[in-house]
ZADO-1210 file (C-alpha; in nm, 4 decimals, padded with zeros to 6 digits):
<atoms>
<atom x="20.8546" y="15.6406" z="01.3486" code="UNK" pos="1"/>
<atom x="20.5334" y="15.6543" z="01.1526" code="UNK" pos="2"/>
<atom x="20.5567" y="15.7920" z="00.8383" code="UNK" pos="3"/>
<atom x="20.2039" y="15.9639" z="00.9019" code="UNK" pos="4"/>
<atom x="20.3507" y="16.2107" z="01.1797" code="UNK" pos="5"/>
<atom x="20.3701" y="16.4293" z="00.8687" code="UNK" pos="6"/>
<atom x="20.1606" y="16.3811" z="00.6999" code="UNK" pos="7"/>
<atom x="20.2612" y="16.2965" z="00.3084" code="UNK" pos="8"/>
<atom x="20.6154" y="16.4049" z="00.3827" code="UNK" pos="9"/>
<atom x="20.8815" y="16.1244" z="00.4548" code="UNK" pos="10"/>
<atom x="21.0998" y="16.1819" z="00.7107" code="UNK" pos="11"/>
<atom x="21.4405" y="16.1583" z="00.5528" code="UNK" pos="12"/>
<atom x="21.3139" y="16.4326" z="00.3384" code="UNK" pos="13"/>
<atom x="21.2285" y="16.6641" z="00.5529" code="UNK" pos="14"/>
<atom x="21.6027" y="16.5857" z="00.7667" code="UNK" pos="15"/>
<atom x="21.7983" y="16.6130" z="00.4084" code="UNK" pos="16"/>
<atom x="21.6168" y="16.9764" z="00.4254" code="UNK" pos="17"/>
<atom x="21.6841" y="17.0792" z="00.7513" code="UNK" pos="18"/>
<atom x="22.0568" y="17.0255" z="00.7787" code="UNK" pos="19"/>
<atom x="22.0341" y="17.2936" z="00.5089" code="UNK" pos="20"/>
<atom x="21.9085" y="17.5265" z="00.7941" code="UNK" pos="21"/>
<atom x="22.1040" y="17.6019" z="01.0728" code="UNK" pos="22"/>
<atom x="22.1344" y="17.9874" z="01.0728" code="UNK" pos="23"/>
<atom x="21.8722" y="18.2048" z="01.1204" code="UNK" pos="24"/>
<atom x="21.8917" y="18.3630" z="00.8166" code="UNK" pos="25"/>
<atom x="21.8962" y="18.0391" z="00.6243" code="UNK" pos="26"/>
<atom x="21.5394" y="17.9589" z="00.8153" code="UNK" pos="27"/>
<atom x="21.4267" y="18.2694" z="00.7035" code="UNK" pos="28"/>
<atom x="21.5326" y="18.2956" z="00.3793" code="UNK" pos="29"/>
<atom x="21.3694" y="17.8840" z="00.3634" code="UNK" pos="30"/>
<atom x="21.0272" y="18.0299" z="00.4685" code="UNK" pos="31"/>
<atom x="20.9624" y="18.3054" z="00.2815" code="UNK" pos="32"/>
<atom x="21.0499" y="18.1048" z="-00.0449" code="UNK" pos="33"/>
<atom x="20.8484" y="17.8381" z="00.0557" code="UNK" pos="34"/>
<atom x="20.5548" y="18.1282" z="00.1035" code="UNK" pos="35"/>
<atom x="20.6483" y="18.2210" z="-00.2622" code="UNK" pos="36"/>
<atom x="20.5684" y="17.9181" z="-00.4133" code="UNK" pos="37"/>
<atom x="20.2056" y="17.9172" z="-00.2192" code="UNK" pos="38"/>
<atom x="19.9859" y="17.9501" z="-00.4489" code="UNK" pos="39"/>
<atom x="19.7714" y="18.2182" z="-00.3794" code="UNK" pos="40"/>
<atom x="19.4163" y="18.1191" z="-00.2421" code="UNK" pos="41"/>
<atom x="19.1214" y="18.1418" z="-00.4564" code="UNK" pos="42"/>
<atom x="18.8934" y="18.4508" z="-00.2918" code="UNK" pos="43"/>
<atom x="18.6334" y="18.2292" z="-00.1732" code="UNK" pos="44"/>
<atom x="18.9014" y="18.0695" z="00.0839" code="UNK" pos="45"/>
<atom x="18.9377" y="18.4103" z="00.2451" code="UNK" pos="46"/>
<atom x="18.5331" y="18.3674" z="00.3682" code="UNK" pos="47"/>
<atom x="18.5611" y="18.4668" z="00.7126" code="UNK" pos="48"/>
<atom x="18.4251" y="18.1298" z="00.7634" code="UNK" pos="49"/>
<atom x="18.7580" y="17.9985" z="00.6646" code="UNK" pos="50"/>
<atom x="18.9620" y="18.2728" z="00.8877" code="UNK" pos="51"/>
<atom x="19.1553" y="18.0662" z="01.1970" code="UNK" pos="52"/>
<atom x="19.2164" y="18.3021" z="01.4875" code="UNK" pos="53"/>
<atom x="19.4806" y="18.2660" z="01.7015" code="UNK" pos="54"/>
<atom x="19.7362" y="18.3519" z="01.4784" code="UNK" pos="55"/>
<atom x="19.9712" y="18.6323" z="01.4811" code="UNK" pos="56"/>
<atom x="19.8502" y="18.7713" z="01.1393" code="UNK" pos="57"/>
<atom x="19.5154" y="18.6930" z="00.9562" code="UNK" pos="58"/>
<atom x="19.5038" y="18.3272" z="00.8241" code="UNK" pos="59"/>
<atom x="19.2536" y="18.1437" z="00.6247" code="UNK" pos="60"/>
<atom x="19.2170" y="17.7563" z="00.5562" code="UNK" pos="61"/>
<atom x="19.0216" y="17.6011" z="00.3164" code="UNK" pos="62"/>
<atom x="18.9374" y="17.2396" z="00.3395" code="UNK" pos="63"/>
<atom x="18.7530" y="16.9987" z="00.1373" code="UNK" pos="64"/>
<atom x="18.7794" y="16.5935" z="00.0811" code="UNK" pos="65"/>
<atom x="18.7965" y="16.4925" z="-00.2930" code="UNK" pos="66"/>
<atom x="18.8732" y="16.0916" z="-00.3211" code="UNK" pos="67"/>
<atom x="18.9106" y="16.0452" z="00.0639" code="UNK" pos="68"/>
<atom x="19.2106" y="16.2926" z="00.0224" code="UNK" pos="69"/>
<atom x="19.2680" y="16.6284" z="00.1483" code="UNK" pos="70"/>
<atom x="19.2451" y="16.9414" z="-00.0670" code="UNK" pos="71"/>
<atom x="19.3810" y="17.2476" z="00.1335" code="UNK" pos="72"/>
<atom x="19.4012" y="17.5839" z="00.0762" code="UNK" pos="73"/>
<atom x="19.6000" y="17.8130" z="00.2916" code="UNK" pos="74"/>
<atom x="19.7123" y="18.1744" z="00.2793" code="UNK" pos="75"/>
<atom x="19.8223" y="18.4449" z="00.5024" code="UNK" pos="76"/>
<atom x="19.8834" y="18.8472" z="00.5175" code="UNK" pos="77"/>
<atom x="20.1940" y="18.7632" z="00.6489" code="UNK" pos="78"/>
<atom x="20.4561" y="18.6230" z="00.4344" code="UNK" pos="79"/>
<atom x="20.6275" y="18.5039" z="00.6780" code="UNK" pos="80"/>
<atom x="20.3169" y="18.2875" z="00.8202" code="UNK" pos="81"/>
<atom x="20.2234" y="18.2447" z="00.4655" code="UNK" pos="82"/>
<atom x="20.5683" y="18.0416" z="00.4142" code="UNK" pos="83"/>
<atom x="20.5134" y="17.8066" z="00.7347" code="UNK" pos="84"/>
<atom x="20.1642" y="17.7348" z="00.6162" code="UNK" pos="85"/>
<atom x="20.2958" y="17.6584" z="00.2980" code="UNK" pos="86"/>
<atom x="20.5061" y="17.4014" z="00.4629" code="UNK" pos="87"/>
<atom x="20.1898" y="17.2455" z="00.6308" code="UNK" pos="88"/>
<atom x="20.0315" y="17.2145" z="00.2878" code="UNK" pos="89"/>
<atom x="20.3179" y="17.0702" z="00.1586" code="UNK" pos="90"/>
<atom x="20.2160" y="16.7645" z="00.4079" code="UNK" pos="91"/>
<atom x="19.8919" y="16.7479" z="00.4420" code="UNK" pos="92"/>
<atom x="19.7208" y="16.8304" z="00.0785" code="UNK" pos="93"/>
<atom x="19.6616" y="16.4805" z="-00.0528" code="UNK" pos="94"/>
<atom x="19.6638" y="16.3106" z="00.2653" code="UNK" pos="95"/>
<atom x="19.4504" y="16.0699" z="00.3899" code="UNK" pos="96"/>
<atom x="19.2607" y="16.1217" z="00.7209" code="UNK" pos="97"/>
<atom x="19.4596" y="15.9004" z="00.9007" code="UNK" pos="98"/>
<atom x="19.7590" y="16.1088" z="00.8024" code="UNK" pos="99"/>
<atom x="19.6264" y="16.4376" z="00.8827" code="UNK" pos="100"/>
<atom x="19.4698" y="16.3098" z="01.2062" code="UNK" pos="101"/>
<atom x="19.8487" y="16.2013" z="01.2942" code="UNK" pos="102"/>
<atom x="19.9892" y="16.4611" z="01.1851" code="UNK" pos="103"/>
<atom x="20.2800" y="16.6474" z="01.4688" code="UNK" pos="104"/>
<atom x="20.3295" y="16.9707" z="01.4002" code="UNK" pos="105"/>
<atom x="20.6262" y="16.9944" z="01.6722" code="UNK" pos="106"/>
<atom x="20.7648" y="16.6748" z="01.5051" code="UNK" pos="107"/>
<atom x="20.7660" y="16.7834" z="01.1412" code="UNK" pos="108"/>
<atom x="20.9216" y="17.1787" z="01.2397" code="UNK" pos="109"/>
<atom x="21.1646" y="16.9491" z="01.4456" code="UNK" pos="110"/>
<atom x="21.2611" y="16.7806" z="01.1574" code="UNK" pos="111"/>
<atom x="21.2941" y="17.0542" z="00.9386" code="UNK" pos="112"/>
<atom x="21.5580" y="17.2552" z="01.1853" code="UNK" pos="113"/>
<atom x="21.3120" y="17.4933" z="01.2456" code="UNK" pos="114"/>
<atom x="21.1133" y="17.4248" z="01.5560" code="UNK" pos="115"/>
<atom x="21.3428" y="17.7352" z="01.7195" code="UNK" pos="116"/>
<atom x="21.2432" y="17.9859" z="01.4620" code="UNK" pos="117"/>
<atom x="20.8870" y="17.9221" z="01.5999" code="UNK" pos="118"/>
<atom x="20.7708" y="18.1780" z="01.8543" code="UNK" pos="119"/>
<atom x="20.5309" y="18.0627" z="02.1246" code="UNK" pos="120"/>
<atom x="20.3009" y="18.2979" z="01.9570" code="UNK" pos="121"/>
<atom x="20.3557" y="18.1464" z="01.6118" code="UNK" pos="122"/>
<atom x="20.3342" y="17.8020" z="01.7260" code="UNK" pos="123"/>
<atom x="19.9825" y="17.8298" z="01.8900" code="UNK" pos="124"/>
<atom x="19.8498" y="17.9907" z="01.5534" code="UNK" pos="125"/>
<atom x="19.9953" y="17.6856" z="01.3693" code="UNK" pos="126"/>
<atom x="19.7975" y="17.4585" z="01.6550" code="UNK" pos="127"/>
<atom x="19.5190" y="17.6286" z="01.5727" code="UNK" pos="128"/>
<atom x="19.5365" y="17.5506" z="01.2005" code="UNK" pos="129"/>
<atom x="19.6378" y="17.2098" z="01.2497" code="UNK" pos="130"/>
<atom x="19.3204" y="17.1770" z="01.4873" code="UNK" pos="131"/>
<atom x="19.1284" y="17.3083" z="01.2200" code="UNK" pos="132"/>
<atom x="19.2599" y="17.1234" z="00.9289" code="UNK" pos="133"/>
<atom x="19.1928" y="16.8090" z="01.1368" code="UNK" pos="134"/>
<atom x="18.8326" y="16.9004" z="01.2554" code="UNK" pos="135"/>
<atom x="18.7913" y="16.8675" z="00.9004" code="UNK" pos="136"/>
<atom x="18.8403" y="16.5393" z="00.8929" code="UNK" pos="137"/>
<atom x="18.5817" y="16.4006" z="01.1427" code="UNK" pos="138"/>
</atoms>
């Protein structure tokens, strides 16, 4: 298993997490704390340039290479989307390109426990992210 599949996170960390969520509730509860301790994205992030469509609620990214590493800035009207964004961050700011070009979206939610608190609809916002975030790369 390659530890860039997600990005800076290591996957015994991210399993150690997940066991911790195997209710519903517990998922939610996970996200929307996670969305709490997003910080909150500077105003120039929420340049419609930065807007991903796709999504089930309006989304911006923000990203920008600063010593070959990734700087990302995410955010959300949705705190629910906010909080699963906020777990992206968590593995991708600071990464390398190799790492966010590797990154598996499907394989870090997986690992988590939370890949079935992801609605279809969800899910293809998050691709669309991901694709963005790692358009940014090239």
């Amino acid at each position: 298993m390659s530890s860039c599949q997600y990005g800076v996170c290591q996957h015994s960390d991210l399993l150690l997490k997940g066991q911790a969520l195997k209710q519903r509730e517990q998922q939610l509860r996970f996200v929307v704390e996670q969305a709490g301790m997003l910080a909150a994205a500077a105003c120039a992030a929420h340049d419609t340039a930065n807007e991903v469509f796709g999504c089930e609620a309006r989304v911006w990214v923000h990203c920008h290479w600063q010593h070959d590493r990734l700087q990302l800035q995410v955010d959300s009207e949705s705190r629910v989307v906010k909080g699963l964004l906020a777990l992206i961050q968590q593995a991708l700011h600071g990464a390398t390109a190799e790492q966010v070009n590797h990154y598996d979206l499907d394989a870090h939610f997986n690992a988590l426990n939370l890949a079935n608190y992801l609605t279809v609809s969800r899910r293809n916002g998050l691709r669309a992210v991901v694709a963005r975030i790692q358009g940014s790369s090239a």
